[in-house]
mmCIF file of the N, C-alpha and C atoms, coordinates in Angstrom:
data_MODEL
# 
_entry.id   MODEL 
# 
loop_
_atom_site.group_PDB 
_atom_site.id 
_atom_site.type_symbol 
_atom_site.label_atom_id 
_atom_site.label_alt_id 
_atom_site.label_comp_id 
_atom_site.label_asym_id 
_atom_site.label_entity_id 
_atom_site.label_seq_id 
_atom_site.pdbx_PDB_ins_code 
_atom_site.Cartn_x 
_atom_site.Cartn_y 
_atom_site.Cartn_z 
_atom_site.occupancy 
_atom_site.B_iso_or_equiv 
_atom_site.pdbx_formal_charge 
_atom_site.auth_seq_id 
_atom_site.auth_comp_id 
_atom_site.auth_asym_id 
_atom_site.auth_atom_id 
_atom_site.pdbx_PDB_model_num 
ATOM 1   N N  . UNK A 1 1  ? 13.334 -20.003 6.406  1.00 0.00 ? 1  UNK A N  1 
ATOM 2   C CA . UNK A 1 1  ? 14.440 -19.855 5.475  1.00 0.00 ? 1  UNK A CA 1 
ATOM 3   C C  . UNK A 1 1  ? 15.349 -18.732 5.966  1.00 0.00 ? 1  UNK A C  1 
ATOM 4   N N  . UNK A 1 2  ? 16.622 -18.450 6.214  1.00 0.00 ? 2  UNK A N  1 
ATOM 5   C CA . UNK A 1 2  ? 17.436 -18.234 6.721  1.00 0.00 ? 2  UNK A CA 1 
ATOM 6   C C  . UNK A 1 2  ? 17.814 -16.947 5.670  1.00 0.00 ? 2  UNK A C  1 
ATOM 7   N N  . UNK A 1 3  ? 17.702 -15.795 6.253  1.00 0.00 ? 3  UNK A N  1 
ATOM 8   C CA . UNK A 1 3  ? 18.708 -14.797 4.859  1.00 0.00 ? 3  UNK A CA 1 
ATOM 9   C C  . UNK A 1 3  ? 19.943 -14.138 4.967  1.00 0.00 ? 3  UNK A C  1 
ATOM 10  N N  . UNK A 1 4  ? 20.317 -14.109 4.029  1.00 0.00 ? 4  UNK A N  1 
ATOM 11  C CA . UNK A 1 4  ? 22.057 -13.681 4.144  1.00 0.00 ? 4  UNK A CA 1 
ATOM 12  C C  . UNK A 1 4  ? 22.001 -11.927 3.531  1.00 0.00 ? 4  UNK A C  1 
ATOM 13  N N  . UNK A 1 5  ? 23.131 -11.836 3.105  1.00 0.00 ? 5  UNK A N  1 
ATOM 14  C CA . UNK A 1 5  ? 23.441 -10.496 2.362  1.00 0.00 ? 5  UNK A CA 1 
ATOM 15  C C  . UNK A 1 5  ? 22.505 -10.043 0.924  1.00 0.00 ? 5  UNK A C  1 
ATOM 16  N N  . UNK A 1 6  ? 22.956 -11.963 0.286  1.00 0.00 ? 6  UNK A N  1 
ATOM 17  C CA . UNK A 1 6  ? 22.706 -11.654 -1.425 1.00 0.00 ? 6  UNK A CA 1 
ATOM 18  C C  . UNK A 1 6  ? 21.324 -12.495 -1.219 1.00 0.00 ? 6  UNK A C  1 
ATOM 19  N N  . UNK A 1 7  ? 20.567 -12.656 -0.331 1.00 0.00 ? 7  UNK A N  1 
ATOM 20  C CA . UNK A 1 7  ? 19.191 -13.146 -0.390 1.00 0.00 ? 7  UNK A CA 1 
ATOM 21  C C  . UNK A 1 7  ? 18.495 -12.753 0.552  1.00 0.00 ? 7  UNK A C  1 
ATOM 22  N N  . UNK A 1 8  ? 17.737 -11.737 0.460  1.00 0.00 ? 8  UNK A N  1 
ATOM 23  C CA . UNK A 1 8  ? 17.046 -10.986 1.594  1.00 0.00 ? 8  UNK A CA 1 
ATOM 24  C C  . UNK A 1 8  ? 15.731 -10.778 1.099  1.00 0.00 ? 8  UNK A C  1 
ATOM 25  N N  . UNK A 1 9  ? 14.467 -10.380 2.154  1.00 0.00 ? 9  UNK A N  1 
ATOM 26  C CA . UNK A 1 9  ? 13.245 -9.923  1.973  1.00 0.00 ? 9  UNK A CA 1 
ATOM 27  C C  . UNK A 1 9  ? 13.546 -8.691  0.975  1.00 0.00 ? 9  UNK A C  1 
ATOM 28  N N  . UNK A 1 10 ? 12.628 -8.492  0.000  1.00 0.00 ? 10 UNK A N  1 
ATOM 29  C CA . UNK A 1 10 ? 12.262 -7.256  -0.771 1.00 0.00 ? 10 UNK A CA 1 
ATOM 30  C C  . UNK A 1 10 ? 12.255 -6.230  -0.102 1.00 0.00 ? 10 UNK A C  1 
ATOM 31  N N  . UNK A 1 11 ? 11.645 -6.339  0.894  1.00 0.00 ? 11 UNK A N  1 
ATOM 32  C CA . UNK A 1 11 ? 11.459 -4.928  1.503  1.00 0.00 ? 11 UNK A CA 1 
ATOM 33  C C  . UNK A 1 11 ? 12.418 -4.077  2.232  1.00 0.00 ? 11 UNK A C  1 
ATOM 34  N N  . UNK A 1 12 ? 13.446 -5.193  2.098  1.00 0.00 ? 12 UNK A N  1 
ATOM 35  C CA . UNK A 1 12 ? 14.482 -4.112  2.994  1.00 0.00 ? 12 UNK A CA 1 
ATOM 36  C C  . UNK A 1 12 ? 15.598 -4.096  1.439  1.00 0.00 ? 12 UNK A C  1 
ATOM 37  N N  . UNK A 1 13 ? 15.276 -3.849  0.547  1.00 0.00 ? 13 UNK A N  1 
ATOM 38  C CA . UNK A 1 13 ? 16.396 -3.246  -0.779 1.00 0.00 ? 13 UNK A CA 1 
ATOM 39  C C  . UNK A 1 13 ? 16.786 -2.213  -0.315 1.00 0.00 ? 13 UNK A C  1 
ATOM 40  N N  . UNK A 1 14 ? 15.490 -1.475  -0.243 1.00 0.00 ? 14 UNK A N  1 
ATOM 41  C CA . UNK A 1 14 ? 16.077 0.087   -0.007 1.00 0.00 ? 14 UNK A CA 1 
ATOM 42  C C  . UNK A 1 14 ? 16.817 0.303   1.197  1.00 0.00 ? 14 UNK A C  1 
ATOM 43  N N  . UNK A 1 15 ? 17.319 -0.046  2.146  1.00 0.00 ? 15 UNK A N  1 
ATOM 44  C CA . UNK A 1 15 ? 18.506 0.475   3.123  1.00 0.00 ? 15 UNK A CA 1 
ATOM 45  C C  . UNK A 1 15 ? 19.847 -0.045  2.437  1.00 0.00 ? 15 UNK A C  1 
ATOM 46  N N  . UNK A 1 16 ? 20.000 1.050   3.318  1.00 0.00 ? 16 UNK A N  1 
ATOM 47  C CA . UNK A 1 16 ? 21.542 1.346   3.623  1.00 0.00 ? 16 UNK A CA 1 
ATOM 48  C C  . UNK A 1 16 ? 22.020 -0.771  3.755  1.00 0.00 ? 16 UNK A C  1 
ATOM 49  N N  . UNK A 1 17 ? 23.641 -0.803  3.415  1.00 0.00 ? 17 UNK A N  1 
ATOM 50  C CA . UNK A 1 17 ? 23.802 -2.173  3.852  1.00 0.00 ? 17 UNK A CA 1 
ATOM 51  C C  . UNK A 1 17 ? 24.051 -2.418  5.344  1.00 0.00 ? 17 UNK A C  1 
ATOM 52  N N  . UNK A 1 18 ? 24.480 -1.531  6.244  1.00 0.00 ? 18 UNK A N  1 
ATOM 53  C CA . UNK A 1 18 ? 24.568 -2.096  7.749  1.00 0.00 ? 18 UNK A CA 1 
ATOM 54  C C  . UNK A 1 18 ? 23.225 -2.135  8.547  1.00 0.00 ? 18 UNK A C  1 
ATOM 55  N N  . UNK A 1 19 ? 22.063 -1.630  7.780  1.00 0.00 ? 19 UNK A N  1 
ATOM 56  C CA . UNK A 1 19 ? 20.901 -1.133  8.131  1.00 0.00 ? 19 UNK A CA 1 
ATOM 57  C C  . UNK A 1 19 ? 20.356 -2.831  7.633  1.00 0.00 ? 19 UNK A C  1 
ATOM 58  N N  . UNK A 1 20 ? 20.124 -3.053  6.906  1.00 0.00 ? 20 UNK A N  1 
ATOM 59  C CA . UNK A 1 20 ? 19.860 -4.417  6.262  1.00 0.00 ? 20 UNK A CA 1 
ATOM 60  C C  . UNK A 1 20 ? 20.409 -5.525  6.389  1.00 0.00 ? 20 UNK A C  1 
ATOM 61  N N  . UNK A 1 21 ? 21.852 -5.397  6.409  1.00 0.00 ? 21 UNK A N  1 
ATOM 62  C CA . UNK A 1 21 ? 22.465 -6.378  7.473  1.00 0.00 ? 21 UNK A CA 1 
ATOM 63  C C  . UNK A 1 21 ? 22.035 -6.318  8.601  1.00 0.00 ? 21 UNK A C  1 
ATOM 64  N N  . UNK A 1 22 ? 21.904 -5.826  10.030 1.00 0.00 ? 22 UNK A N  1 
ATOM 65  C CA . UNK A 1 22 ? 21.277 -5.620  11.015 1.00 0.00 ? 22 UNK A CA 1 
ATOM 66  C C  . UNK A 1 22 ? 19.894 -6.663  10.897 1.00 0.00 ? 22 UNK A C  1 
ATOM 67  N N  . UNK A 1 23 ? 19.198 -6.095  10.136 1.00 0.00 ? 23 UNK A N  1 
ATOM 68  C CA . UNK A 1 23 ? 17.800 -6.457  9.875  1.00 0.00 ? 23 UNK A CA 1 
ATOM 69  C C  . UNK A 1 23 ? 18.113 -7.819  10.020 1.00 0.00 ? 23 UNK A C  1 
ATOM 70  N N  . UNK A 1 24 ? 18.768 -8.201  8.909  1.00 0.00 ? 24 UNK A N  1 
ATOM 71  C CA . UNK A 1 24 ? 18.967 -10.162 8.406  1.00 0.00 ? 24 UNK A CA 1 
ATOM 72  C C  . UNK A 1 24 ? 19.135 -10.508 9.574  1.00 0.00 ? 24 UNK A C  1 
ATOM 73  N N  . UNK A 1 25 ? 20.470 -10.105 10.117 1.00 0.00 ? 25 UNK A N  1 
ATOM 74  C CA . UNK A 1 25 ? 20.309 -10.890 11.545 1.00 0.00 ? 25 UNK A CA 1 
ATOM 75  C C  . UNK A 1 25 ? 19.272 -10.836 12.668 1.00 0.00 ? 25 UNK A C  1 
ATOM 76  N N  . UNK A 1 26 ? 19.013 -9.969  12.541 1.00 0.00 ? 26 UNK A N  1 
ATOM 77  C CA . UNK A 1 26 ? 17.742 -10.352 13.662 1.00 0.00 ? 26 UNK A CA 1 
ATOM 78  C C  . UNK A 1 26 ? 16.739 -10.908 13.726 1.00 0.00 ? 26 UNK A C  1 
ATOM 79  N N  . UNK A 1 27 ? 16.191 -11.240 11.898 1.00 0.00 ? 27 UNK A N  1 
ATOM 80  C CA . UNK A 1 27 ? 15.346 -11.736 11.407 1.00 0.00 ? 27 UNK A CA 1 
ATOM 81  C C  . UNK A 1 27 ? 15.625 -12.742 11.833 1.00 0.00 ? 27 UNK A C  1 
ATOM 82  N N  . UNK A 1 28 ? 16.473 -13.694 11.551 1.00 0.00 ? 28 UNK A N  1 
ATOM 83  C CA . UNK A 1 28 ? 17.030 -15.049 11.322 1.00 0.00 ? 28 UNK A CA 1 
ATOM 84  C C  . UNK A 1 28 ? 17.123 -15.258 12.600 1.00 0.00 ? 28 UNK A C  1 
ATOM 85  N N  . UNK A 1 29 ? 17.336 -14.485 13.780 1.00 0.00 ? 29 UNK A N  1 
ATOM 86  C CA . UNK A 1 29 ? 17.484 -15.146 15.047 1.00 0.00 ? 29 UNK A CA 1 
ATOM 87  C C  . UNK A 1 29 ? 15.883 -14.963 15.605 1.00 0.00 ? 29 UNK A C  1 
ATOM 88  N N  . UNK A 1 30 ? 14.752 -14.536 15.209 1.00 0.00 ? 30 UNK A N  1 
ATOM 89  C CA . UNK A 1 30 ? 13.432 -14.328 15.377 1.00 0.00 ? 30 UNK A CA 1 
ATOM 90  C C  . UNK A 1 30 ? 13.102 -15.575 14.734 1.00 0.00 ? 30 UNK A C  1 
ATOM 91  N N  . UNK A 1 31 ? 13.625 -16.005 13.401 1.00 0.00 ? 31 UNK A N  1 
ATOM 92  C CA . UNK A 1 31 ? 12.712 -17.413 12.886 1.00 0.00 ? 31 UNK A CA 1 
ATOM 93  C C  . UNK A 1 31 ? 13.636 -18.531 13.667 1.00 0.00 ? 31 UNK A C  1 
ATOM 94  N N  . UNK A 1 32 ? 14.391 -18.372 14.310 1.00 0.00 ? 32 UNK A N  1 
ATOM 95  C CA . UNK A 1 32 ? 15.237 -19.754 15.194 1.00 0.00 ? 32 UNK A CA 1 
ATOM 96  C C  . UNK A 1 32 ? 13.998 -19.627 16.626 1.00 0.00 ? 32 UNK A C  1 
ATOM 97  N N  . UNK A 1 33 ? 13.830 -18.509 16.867 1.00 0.00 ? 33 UNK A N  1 
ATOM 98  C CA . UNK A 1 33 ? 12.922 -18.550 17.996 1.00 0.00 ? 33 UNK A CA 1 
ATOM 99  C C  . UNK A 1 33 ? 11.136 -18.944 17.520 1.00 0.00 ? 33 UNK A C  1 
ATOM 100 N N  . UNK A 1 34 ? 10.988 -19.219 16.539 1.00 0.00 ? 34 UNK A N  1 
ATOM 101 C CA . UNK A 1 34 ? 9.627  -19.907 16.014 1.00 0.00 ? 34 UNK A CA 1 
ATOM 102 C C  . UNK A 1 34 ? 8.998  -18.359 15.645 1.00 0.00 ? 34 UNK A C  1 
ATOM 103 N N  . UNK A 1 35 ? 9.239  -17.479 15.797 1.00 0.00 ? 35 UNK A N  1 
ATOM 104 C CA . UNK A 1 35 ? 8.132  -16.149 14.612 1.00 0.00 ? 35 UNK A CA 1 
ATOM 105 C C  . UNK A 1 35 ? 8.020  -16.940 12.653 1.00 0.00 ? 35 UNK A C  1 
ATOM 106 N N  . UNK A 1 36 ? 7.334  -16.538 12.700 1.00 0.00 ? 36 UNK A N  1 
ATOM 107 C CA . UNK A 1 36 ? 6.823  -16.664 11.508 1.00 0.00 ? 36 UNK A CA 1 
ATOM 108 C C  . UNK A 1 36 ? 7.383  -15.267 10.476 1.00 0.00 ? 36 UNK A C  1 
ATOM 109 N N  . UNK A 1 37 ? 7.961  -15.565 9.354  1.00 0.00 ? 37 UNK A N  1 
ATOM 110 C CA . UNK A 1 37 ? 8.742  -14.724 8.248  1.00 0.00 ? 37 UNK A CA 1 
ATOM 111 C C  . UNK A 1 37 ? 8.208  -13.124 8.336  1.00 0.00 ? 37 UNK A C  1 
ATOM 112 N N  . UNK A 1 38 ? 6.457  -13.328 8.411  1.00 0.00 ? 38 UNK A N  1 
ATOM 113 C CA . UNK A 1 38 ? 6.410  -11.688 7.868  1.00 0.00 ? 38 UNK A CA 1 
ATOM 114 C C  . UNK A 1 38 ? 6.813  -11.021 9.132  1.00 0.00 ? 38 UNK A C  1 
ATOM 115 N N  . UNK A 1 39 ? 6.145  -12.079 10.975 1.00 0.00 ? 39 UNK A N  1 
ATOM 116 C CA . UNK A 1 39 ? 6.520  -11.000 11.600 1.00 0.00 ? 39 UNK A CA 1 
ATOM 117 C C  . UNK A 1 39 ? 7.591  -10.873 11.991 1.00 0.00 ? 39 UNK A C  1 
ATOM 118 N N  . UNK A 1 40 ? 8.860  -11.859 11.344 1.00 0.00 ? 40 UNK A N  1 
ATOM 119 C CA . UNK A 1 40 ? 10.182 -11.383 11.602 1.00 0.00 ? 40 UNK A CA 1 
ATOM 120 C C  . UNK A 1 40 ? 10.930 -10.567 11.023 1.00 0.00 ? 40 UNK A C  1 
ATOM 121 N N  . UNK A 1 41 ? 10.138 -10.122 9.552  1.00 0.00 ? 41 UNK A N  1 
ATOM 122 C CA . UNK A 1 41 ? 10.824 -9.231  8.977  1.00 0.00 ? 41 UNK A CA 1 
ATOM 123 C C  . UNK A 1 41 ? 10.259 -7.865  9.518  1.00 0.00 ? 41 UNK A C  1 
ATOM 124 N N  . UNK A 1 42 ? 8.875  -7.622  9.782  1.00 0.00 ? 42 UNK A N  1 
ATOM 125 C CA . UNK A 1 42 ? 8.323  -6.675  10.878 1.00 0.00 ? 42 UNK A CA 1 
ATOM 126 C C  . UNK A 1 42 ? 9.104  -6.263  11.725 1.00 0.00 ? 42 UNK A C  1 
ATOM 127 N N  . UNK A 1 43 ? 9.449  -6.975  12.817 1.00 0.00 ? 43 UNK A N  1 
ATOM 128 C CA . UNK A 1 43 ? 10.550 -6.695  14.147 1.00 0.00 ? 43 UNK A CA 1 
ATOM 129 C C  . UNK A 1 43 ? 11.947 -6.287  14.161 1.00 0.00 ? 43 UNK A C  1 
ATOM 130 N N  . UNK A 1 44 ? 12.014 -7.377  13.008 1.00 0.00 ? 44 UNK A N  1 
ATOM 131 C CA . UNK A 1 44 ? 14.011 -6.516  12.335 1.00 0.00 ? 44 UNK A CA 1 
ATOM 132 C C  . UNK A 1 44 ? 14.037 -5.441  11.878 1.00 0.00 ? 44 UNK A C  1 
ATOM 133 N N  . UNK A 1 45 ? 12.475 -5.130  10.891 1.00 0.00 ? 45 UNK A N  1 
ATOM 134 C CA . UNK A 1 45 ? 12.956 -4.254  10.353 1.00 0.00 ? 45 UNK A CA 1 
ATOM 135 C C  . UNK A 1 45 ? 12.727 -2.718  10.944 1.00 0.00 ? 45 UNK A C  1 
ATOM 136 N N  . UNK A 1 46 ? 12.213 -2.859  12.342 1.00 0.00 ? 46 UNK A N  1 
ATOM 137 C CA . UNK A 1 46 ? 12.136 -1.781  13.112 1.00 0.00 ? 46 UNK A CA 1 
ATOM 138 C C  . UNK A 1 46 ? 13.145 -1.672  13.687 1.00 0.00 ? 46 UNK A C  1 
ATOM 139 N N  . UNK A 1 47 ? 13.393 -2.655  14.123 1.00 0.00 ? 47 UNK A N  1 
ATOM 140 C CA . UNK A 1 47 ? 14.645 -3.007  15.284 1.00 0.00 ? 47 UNK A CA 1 
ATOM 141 C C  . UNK A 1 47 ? 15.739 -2.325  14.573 1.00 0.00 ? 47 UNK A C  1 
ATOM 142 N N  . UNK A 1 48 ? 16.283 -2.453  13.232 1.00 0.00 ? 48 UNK A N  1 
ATOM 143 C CA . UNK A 1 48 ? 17.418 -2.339  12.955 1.00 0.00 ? 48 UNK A CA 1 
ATOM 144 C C  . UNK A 1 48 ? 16.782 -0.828  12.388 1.00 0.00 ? 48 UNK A C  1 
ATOM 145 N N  . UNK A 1 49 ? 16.026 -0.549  12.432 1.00 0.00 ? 49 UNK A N  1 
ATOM 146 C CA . UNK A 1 49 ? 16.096 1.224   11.944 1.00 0.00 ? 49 UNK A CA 1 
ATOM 147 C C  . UNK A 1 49 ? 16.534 1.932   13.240 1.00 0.00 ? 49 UNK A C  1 
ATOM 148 N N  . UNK A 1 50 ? 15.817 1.219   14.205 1.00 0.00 ? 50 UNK A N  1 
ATOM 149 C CA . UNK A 1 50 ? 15.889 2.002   15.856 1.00 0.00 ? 50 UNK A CA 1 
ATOM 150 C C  . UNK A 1 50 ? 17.776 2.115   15.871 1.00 0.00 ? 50 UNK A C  1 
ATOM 151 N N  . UNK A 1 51 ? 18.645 0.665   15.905 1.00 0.00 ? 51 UNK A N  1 
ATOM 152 C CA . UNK A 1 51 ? 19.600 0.568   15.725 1.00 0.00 ? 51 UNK A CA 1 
ATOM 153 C C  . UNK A 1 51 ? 21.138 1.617   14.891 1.00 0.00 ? 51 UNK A C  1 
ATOM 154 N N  . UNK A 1 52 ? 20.423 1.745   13.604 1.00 0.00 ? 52 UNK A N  1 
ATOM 155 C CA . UNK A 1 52 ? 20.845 3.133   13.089 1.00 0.00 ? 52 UNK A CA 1 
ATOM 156 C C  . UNK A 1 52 ? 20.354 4.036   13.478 1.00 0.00 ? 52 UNK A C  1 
ATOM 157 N N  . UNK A 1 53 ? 19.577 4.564   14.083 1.00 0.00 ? 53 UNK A N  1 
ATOM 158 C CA . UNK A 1 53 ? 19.089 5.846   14.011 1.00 0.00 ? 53 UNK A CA 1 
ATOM 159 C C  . UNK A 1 53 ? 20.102 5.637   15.688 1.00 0.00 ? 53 UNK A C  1 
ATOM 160 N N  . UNK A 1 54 ? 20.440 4.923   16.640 1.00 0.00 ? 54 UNK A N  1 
ATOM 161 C CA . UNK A 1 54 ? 20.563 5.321   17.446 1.00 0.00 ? 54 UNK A CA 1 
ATOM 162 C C  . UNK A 1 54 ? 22.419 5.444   17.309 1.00 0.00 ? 54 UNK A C  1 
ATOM 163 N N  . UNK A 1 55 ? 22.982 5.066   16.442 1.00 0.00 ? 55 UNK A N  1 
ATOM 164 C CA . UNK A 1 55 ? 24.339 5.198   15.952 1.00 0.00 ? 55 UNK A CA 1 
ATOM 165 C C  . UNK A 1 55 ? 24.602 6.440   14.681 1.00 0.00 ? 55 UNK A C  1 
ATOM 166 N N  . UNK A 1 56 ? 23.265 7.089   14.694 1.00 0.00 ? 56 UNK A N  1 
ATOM 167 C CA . UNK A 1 56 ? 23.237 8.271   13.413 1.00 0.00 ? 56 UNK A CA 1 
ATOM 168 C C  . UNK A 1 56 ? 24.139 7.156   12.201 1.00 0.00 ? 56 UNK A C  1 
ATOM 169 N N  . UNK A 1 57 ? 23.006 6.726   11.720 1.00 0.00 ? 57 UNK A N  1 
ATOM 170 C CA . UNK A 1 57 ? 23.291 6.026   10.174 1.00 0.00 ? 57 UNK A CA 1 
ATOM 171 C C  . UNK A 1 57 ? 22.469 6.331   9.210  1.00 0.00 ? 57 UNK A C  1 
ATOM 172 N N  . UNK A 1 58 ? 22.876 6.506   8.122  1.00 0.00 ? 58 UNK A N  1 
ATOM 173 C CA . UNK A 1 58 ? 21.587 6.372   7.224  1.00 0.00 ? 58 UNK A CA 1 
ATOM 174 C C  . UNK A 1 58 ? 21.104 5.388   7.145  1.00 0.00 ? 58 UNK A C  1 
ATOM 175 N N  . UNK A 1 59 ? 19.662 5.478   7.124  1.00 0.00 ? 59 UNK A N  1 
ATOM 176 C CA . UNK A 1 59 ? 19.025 4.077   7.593  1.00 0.00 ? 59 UNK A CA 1 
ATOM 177 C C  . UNK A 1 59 ? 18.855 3.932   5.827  1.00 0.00 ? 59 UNK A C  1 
ATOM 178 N N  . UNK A 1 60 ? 18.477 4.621   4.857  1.00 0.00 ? 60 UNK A N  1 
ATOM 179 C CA . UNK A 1 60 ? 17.770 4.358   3.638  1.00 0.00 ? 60 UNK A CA 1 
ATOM 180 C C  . UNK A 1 60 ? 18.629 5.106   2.557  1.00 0.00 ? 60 UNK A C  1 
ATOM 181 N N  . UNK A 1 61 ? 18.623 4.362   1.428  1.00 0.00 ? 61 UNK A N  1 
ATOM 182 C CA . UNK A 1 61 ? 19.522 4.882   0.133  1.00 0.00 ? 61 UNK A CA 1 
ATOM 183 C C  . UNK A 1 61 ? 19.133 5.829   -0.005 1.00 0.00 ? 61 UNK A C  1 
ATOM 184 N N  . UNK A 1 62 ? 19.556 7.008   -0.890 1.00 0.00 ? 62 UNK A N  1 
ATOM 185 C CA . UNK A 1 62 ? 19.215 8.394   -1.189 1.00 0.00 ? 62 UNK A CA 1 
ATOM 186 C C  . UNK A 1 62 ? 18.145 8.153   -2.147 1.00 0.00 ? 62 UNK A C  1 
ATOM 187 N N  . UNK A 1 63 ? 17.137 8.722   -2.075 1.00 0.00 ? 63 UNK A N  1 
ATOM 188 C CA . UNK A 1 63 ? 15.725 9.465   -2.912 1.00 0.00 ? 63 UNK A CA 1 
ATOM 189 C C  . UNK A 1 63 ? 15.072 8.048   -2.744 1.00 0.00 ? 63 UNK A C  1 
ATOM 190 N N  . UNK A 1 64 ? 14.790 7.301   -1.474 1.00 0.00 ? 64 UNK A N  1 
ATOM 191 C CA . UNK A 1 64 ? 13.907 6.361   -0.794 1.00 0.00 ? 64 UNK A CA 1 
ATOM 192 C C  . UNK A 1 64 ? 13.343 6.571   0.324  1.00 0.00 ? 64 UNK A C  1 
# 
């Protein structure tokens, strides 16, 4: 299942939106390559922290 902006894994609420955007997409191009959901949300959701942190972003909403 494919996620967008307004339908995403739970676990990424708490970021930032370019931090979570990031995530979606990479997710979604991990389940086109056959990963399976949890470990694509696993990989994005490192991937796209590495991503901000390497552009100094806040990766996470304030008091998360």
């Amino acid at each position: 299942m494919p996620w967008n902006k307004d339908d995403y894994p739970d676990s990424l609420k708490n970021f930032m939106a370019p931090i979570r955007n990031k995530a979606i997409d990479i997710a979604n191009e991990l389940l086109e390559e056959g990963y399976s959901e949890s470990r694509a949300i696993s990989i994005a959701t490192a991937k796209a922290k590495e991503w901000g942190e390497n552009r100094h972003k806040q990766i996470r909403k304030k008091g998360h």
